[in-house]
VOLUMDREN-272199 format. One record per residue: chain; residue in one letter; x, y, z of N, C-alpha, C in turn. Coordinates in pm, 1 decimal, always signed. Atoms other than C-alpha are relative to their C-alpha. Layout:
<nodes>
A;A;X;Y;Z;X;Y;Z;X;Y;Z
...
</nodes>
This chain:
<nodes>
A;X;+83.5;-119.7;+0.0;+0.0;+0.0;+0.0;+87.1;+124.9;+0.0
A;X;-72.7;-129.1;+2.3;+115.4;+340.4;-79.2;-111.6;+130.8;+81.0
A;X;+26.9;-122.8;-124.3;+85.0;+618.1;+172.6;-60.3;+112.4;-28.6
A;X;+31.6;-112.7;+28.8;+64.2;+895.7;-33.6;-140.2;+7.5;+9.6
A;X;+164.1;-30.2;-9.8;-275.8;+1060.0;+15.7;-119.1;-54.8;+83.7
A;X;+94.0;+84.9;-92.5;-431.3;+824.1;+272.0;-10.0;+48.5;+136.5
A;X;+42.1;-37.8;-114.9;-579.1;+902.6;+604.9;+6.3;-137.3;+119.2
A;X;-57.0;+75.4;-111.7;-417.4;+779.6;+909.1;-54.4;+27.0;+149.4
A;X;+43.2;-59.4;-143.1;-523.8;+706.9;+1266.7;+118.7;-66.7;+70.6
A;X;-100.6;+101.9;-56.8;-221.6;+594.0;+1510.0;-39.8;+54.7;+124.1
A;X;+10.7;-24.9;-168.9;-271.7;+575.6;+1879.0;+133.0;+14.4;+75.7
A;X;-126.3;+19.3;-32.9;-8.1;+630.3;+2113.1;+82.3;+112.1;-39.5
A;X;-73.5;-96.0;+84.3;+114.2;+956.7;+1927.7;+71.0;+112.8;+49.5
A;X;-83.5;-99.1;-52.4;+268.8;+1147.9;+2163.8;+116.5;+1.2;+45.7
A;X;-171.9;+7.0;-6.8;+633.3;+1041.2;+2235.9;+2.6;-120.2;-58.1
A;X;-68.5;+91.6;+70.4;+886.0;+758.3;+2123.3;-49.2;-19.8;-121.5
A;X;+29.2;+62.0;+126.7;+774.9;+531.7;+1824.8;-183.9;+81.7;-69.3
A;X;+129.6;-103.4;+105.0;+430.4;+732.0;+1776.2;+4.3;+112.6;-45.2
A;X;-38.0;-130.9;+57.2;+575.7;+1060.3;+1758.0;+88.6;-21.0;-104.7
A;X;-42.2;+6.3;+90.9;+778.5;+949.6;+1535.9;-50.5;-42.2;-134.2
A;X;+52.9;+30.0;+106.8;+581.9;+786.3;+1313.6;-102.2;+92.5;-84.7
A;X;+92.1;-147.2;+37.0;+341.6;+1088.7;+1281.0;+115.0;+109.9;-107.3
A;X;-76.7;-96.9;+108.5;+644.8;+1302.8;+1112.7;+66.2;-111.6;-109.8
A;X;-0.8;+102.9;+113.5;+714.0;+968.5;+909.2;-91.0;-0.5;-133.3
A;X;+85.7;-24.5;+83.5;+412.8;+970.7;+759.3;-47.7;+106.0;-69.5
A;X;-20.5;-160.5;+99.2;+404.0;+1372.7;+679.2;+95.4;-57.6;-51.5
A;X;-123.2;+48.9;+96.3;+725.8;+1245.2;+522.3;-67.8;-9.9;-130.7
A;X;+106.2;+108.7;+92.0;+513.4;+997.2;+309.3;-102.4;+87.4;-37.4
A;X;+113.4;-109.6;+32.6;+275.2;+1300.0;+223.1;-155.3;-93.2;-14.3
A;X;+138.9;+35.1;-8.8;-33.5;+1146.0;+379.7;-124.5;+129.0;-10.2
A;X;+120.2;-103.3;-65.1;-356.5;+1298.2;+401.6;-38.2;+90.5;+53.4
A;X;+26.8;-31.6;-141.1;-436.7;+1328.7;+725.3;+24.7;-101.8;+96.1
A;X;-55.3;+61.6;-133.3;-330.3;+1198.4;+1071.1;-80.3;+39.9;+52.2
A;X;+105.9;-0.9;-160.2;-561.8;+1123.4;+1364.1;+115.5;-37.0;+117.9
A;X;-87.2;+32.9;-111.8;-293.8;+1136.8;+1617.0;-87.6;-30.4;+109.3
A;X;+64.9;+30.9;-66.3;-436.5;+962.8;+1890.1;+82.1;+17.1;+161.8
A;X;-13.5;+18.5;-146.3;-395.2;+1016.0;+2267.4;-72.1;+12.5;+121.0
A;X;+98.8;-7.0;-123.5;-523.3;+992.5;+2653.3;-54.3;+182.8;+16.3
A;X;-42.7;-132.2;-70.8;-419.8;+1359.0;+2733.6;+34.2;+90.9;-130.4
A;X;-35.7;-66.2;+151.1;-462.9;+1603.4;+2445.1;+121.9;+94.5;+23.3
A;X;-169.0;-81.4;-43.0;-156.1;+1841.1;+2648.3;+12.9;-66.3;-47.9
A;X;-95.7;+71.7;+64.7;+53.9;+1572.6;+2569.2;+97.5;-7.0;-125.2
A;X;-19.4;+9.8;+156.3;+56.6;+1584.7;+2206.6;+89.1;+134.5;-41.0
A;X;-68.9;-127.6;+70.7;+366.8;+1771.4;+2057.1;-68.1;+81.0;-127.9
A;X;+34.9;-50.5;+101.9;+304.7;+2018.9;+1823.0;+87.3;-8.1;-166.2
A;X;-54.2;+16.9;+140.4;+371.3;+1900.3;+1472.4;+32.4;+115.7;-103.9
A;X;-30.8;-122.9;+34.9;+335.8;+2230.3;+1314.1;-69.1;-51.7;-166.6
A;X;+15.4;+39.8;+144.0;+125.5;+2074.5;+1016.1;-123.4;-5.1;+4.3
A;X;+134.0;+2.1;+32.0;-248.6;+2094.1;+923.9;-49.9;-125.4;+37.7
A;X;+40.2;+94.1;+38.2;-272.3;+1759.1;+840.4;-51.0;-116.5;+132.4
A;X;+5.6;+92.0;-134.3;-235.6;+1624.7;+1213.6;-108.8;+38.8;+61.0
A;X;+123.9;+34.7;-71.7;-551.8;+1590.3;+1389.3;+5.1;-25.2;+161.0
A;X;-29.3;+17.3;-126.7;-551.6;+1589.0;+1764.2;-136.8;-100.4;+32.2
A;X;+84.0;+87.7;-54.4;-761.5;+1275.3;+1900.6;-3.6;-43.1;+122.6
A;X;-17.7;+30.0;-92.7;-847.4;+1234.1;+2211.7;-61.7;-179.1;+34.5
A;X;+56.5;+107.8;-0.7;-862.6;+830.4;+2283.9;+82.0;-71.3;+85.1
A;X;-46.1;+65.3;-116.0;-805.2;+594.3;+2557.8;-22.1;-191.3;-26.7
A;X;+23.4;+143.3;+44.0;-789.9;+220.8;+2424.9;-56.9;-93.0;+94.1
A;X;+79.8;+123.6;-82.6;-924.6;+50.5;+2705.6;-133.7;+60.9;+64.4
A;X;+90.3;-55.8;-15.4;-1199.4;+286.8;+2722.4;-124.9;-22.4;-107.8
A;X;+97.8;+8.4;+76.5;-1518.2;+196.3;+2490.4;-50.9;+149.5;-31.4
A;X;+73.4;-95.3;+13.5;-1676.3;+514.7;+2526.3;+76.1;+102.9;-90.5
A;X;-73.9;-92.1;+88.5;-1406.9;+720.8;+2364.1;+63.2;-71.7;-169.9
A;X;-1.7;+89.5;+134.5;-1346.3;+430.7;+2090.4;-91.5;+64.3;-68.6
A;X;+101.8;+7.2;+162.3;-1641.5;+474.6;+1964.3;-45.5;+174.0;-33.9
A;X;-29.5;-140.5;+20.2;-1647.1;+887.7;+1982.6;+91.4;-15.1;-120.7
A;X;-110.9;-26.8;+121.4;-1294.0;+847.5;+1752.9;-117.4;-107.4;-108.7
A;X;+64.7;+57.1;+141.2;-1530.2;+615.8;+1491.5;-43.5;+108.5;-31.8
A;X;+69.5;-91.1;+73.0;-1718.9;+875.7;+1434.2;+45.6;+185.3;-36.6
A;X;-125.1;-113.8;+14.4;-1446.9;+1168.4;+1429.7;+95.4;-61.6;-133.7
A;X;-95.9;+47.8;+117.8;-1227.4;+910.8;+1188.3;-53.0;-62.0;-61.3
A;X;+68.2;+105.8;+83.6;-1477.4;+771.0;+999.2;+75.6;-24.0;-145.1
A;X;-53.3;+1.9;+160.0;-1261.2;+811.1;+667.4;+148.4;-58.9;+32.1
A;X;-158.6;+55.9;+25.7;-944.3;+654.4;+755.9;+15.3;-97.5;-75.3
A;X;-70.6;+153.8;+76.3;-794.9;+388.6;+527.8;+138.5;-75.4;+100.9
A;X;-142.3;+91.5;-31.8;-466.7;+303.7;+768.2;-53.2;-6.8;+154.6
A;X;+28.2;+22.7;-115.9;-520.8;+198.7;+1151.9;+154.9;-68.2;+44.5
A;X;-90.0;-1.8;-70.9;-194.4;+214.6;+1360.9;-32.7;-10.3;+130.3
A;X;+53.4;+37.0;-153.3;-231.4;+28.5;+1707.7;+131.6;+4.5;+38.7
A;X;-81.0;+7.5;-46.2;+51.3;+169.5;+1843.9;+0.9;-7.6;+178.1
A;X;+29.3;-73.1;-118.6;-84.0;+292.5;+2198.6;+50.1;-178.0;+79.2
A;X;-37.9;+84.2;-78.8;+93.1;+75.3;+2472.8;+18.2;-30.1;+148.8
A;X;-96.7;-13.9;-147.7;+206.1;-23.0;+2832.5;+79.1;-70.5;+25.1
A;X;-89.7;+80.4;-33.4;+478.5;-191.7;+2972.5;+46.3;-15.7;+105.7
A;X;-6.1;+42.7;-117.2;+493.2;-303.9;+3300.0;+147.4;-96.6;+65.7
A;X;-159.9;+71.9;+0.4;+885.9;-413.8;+3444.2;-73.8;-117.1;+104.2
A;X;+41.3;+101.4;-120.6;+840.2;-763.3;+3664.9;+14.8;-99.7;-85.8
A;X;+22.2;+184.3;+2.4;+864.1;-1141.2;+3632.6;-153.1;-23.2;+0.8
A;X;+104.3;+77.2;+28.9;+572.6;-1353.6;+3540.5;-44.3;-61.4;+191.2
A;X;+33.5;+78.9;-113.6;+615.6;-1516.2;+3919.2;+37.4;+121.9;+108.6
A;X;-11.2;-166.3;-96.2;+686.0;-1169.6;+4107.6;-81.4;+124.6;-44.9
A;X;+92.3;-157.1;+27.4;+518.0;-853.4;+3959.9;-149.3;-30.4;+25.4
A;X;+163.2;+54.9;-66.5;+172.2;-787.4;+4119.1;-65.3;-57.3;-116.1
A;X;+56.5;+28.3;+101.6;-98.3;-950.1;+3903.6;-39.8;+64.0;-50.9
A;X;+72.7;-93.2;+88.1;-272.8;-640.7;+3850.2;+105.1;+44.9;-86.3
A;X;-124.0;-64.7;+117.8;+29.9;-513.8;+3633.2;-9.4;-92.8;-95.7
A;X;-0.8;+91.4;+148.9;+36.9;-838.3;+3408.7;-180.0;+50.2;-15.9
A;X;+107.5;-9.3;+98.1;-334.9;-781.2;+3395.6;-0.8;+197.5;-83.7
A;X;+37.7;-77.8;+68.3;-300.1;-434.9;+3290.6;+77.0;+42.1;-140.3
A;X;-40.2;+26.2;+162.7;-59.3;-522.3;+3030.2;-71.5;-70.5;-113.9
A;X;+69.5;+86.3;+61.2;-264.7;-761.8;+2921.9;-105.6;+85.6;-147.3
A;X;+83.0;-74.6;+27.5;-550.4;-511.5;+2908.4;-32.4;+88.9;-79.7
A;X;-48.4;-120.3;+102.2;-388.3;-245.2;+2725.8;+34.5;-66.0;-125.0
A;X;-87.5;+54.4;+104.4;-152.1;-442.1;+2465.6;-112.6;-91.0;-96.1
A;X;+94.3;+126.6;+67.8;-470.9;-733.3;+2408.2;-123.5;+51.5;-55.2
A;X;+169.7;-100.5;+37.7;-786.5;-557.2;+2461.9;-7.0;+105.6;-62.2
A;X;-9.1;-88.2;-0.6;-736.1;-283.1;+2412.5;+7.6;+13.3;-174.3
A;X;-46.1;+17.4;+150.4;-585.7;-346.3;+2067.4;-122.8;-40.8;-65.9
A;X;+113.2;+69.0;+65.5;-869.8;-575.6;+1979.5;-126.5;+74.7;-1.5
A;X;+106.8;-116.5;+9.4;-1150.0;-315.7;+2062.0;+24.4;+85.7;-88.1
A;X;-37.0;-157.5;+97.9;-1013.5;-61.2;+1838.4;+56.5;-78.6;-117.7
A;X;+14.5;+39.5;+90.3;-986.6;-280.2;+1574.5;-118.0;-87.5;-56.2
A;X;+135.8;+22.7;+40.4;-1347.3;-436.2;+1588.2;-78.0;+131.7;-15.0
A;X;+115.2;-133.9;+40.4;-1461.0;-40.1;+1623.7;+56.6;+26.5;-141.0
A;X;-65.9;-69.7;+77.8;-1255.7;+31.6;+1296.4;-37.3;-88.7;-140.8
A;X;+43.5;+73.0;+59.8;-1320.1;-268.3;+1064.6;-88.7;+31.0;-100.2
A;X;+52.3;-62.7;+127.1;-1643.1;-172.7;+935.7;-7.5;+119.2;-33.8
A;X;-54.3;-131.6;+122.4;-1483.9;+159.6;+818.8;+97.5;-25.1;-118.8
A;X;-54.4;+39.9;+103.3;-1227.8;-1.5;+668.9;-34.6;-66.8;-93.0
A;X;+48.7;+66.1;+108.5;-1392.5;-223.5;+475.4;-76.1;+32.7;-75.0
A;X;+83.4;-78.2;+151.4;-1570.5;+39.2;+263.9;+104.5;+1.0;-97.0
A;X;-90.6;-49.3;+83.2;-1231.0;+103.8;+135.6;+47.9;-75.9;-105.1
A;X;-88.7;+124.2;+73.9;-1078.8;-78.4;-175.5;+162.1;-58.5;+41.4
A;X;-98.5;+88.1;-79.9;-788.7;-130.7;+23.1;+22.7;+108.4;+114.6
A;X;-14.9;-85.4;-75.1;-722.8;-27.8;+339.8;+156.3;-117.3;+143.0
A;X;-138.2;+72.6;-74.0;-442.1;-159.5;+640.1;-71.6;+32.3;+170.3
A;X;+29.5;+21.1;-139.8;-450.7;-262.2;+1019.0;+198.9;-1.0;+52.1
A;X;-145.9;-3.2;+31.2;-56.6;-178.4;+1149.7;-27.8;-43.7;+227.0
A;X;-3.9;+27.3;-134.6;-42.8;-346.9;+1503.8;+147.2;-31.5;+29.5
A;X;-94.3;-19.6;-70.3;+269.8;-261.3;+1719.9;+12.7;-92.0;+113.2
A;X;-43.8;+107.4;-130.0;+421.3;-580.6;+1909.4;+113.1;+31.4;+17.4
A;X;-80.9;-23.1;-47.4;+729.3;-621.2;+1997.1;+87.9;-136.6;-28.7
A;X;-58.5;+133.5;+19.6;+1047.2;-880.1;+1940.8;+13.4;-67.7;+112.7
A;X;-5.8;+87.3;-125.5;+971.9;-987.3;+2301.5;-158.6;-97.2;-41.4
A;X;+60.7;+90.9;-26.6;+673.6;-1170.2;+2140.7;+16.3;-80.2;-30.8
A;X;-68.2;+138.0;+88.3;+910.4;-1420.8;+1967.5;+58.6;-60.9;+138.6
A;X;-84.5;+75.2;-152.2;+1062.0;-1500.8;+2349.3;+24.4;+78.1;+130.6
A;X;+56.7;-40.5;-97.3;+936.1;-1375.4;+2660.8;+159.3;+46.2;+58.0
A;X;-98.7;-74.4;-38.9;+1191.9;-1170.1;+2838.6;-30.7;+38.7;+172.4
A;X;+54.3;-3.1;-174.4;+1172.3;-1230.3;+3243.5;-19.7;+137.9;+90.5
A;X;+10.4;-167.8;-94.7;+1218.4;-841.3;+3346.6;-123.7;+15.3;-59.7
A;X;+91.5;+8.9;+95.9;+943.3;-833.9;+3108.4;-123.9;-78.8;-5.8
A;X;+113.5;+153.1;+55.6;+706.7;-1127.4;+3155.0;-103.5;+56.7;-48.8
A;X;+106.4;-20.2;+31.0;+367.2;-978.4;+3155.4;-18.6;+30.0;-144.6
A;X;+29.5;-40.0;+134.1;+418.0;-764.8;+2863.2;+52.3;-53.5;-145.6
A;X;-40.5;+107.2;+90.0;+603.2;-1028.5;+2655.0;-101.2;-45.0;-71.4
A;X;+109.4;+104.2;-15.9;+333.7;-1217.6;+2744.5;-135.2;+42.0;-106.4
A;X;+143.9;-88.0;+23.3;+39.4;-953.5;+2625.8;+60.6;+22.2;-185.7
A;X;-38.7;-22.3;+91.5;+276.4;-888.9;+2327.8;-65.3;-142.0;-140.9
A;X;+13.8;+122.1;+92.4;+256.7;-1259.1;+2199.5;-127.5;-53.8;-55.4
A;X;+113.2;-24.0;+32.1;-73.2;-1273.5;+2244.8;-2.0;+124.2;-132.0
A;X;+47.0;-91.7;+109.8;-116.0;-936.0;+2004.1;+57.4;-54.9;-131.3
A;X;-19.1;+59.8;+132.3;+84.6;-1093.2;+1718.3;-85.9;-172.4;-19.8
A;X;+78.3;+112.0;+50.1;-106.3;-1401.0;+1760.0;-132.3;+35.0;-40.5
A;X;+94.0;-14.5;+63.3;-409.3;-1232.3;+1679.2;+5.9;+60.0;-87.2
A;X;-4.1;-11.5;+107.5;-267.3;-1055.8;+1451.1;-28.5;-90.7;-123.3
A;X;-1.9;+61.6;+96.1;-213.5;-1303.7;+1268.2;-148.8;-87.0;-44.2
A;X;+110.9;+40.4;+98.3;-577.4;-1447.0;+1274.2;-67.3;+143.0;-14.1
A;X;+38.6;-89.9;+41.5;-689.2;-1120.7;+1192.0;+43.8;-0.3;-158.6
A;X;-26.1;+22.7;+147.6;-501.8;-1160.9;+881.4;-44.3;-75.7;-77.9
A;X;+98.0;+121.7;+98.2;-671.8;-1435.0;+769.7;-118.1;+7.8;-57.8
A;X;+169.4;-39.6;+2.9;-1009.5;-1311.1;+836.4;-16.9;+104.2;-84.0
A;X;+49.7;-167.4;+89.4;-980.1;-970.7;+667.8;+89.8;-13.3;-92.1
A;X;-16.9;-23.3;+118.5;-788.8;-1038.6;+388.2;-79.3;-26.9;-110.4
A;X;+106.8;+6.8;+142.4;-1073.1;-1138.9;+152.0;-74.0;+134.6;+30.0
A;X;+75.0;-146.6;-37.6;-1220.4;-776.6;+299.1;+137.5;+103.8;-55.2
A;X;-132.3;-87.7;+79.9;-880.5;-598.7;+123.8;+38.2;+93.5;+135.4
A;X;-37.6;-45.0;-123.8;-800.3;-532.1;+461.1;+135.7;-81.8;+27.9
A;X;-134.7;+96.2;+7.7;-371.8;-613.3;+474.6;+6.3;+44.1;+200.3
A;X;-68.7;-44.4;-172.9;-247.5;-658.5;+879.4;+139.8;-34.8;-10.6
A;X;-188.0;-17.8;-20.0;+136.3;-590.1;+987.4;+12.2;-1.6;+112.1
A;X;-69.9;+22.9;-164.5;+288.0;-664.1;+1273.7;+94.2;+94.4;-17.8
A;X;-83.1;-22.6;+24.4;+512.9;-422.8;+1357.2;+129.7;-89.0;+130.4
A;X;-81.2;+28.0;-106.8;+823.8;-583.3;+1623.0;+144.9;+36.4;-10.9
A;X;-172.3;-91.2;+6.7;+1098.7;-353.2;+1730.9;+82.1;-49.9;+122.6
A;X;-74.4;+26.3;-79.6;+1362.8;-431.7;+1947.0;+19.8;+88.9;+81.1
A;X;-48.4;-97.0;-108.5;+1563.6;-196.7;+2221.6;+5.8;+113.6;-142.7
A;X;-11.1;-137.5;+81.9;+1450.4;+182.1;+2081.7;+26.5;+125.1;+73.9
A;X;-21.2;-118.1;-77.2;+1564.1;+484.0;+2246.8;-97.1;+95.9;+82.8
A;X;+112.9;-49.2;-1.8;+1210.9;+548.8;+2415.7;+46.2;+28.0;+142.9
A;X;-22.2;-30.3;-88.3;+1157.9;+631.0;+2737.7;-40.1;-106.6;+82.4
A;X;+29.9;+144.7;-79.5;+1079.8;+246.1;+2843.6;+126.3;-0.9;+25.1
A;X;-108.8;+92.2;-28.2;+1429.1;+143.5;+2797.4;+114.3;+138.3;+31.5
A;X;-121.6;-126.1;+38.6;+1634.9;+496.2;+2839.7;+85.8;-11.2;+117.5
A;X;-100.5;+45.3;-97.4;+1782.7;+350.7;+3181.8;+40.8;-140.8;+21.7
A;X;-68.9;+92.3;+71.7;+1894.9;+52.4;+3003.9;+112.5;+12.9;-37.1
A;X;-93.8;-11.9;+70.6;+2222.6;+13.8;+2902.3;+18.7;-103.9;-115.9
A;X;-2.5;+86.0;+141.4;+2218.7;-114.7;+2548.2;+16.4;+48.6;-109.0
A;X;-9.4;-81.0;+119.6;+2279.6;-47.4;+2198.5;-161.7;+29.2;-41.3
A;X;+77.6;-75.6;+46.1;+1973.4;+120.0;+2072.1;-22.7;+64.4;-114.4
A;X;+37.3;-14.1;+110.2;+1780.7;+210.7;+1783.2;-93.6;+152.8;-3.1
A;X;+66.0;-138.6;+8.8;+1658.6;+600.6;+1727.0;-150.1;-34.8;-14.0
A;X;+159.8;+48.1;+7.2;+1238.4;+605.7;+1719.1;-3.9;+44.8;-196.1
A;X;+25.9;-143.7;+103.7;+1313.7;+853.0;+1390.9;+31.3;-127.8;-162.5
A;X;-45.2;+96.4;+102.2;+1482.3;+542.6;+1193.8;-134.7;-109.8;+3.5
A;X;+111.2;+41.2;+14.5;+1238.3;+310.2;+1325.0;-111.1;+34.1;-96.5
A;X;+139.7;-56.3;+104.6;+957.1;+503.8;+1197.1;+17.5;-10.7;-149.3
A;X;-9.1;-25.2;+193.5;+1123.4;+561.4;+861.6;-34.5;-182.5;+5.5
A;X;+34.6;+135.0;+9.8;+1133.3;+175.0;+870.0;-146.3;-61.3;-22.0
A;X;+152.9;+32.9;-15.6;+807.2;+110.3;+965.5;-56.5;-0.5;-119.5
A;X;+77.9;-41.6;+87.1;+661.6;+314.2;+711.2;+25.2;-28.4;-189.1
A;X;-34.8;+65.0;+164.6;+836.7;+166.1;+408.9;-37.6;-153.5;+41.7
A;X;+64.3;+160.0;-23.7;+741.8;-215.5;+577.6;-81.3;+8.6;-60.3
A;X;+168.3;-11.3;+45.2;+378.2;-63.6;+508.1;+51.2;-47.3;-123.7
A;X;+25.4;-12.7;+148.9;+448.1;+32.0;+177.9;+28.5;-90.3;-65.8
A;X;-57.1;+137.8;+64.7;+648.4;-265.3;+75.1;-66.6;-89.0;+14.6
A;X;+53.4;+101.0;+12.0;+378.8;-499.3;+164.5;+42.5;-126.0;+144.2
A;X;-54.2;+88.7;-109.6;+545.8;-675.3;+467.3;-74.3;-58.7;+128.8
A;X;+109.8;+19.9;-119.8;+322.3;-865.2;+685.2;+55.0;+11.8;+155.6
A;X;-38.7;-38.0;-157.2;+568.8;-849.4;+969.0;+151.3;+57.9;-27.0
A;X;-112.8;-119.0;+64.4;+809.7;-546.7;+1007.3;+114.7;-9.0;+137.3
A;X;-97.4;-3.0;-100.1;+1143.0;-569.9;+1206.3;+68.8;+112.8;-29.5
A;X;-46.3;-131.6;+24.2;+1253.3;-192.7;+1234.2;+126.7;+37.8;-0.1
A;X;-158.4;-51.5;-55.5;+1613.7;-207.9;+1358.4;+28.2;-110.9;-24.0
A;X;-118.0;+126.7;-23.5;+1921.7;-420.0;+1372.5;-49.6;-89.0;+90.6
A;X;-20.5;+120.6;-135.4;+1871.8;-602.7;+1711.5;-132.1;-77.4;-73.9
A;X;+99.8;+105.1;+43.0;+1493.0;-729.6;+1595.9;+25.1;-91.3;-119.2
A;X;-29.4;+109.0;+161.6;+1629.6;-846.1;+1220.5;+48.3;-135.0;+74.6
A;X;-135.4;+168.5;-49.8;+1928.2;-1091.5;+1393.5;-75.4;-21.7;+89.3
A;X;+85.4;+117.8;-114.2;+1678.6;-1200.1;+1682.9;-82.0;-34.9;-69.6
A;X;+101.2;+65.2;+101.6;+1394.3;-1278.2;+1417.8;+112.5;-141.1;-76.0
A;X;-113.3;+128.5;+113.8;+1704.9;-1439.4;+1208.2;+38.9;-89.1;+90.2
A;X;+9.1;+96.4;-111.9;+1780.2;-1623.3;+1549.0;-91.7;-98.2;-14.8
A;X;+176.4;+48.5;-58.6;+1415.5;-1731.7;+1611.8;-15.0;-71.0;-152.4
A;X;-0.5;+59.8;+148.3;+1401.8;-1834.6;+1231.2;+47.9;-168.7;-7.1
A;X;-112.6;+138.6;+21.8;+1704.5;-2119.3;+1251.7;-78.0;-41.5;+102.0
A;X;-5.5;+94.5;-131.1;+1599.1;-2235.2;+1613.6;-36.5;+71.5;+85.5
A;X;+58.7;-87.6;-140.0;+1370.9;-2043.4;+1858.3;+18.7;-56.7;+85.9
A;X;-93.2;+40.9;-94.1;+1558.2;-2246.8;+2082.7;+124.5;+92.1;+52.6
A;X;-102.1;-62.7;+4.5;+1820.3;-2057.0;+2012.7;+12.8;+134.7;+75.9
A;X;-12.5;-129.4;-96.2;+1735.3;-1747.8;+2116.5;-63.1;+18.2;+117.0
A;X;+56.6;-4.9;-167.0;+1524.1;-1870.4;+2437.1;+116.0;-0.1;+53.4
A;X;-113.9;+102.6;-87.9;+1878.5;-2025.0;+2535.5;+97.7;+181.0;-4.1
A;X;-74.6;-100.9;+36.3;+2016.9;-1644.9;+2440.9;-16.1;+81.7;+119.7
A;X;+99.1;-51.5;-134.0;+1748.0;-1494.9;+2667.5;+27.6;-32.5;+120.0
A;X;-73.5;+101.2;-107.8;+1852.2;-1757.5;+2909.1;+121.3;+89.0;+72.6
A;X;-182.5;-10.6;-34.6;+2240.5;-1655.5;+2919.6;-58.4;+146.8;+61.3
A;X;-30.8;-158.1;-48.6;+2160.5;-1264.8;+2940.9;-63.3;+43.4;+115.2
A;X;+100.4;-18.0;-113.3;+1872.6;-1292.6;+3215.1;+90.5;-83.0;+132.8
A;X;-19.6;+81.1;-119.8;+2047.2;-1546.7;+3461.3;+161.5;+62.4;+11.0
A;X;-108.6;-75.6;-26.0;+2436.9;-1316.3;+3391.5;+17.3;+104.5;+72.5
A;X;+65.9;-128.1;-83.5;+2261.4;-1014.4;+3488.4;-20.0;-66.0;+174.0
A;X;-16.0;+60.4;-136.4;+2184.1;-1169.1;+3812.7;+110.2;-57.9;+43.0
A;X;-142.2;+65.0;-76.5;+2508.0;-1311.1;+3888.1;+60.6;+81.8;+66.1
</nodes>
């Protein structure tokens, strides 16, 4: 799918990988942008017509279905909006895995059953859901949202099934360590949000059902490829060193 001229909604649009993707897509001389967020402060100022300020809360129904009828013309749906909760699967309270859950699963999945039948007026239109390369192998500082992650590409993927005879394409996107403000007291090599995005937004265009934005996600996908053994046992080494 090509960008030019199409009307975009992305959630999540006010720092890291959504702000970036918002001046990606002016790049890509879209439309219009429905930048989506909780807190309309929030939202930097783009300095461009085309951006749309949305106020939307993904695990909220009531404001879902307000943005249907504010974005009724979009052709592209960007489920970027996220949380990420630090903890172990057998330590972090439960309410935290459930509100990763909540956010990353539900959350996602509501705002793509409110969006559906808009898209499917369109002769082609796109669903761009933002996982993560922790849903190829759960990551123990990480569990919950691994967890919530793997889940979202697994429905991606039956989402893809279902809506492609509706000319409706879905993308996974899964990025690795990005310079956001999840991982910024991490010490790791790191991937700008600004490259990402450019990435991203040529995955779209190129057709790519699942988009690895940076270096670290390519070679852990290319890991996970040969022997997702391989890189549990990787996961393994770097989670149980750290503790030593």
């Amino acid at each position: 799918m090509k960008l030019k001229d199409k009307t975009v909604l992305i959630t999540g649009a006010n720092r890291g990988i959504g702000r970036a993707t918002v001046s990606a897509l002016l790049a890509a001389n879209v439309r219009k942008i429905y930048a989506g967020v909780r807190n309309l402060d929030s939202l930097p100022d783009f300095d461009d017509p085309r951006v749309v300020p949305l106020k939307i809360d993904i695990t909220d129904p009531a404001t879902i279905a307000a943005a249907t009828e504010t974005a009724a013309d979009i052709d592209v749906l960007i489920n970027n909006a996220g949380t990420a909760r630090f903890g172990s699967l057998l330590d972090a309270p439960l309410e935290a895995v459930h509100a990763d859950v909540d956010v990353n699963f539900y959350g996602t999945l509501d705002m793509v059953r409110a969006f559906v039948p808009i898209l499917e007026e369109k002769s082609e239109a796109a669903i761009v859901n933002v996982a993560t390369i922790a849903a190829f192998v759960n990551f123990p500082s990480l569990g919950g949202y691994s967890a919530s992650k793997a889940a979202l590409f697994s429905m991606s993927q039956g989402l893809r099934i279902e809506l492609g005879p509706r000319n409706i394409s879905v993308h996974t996107v899964n990025p690795g360590p990005i310079d956001t403000d999840m991982v910024k007291d991490l010490e790791m090599d790191k991937t700008s949000p600004e490259l990402t995005a450019r990435n991203i937004v040529t995955g779209i265009e190129n057709g790519d059902a699942d988009i690895f934005p940076d270096p670290a996600s390519e070679q852990m996908f290319g890991v996970w490829q040969g022997n997702y053994r391989d890189l549990e046992s990787a996961v393994y080494g770097m989670h149980h060193g750290a503790q030593a």
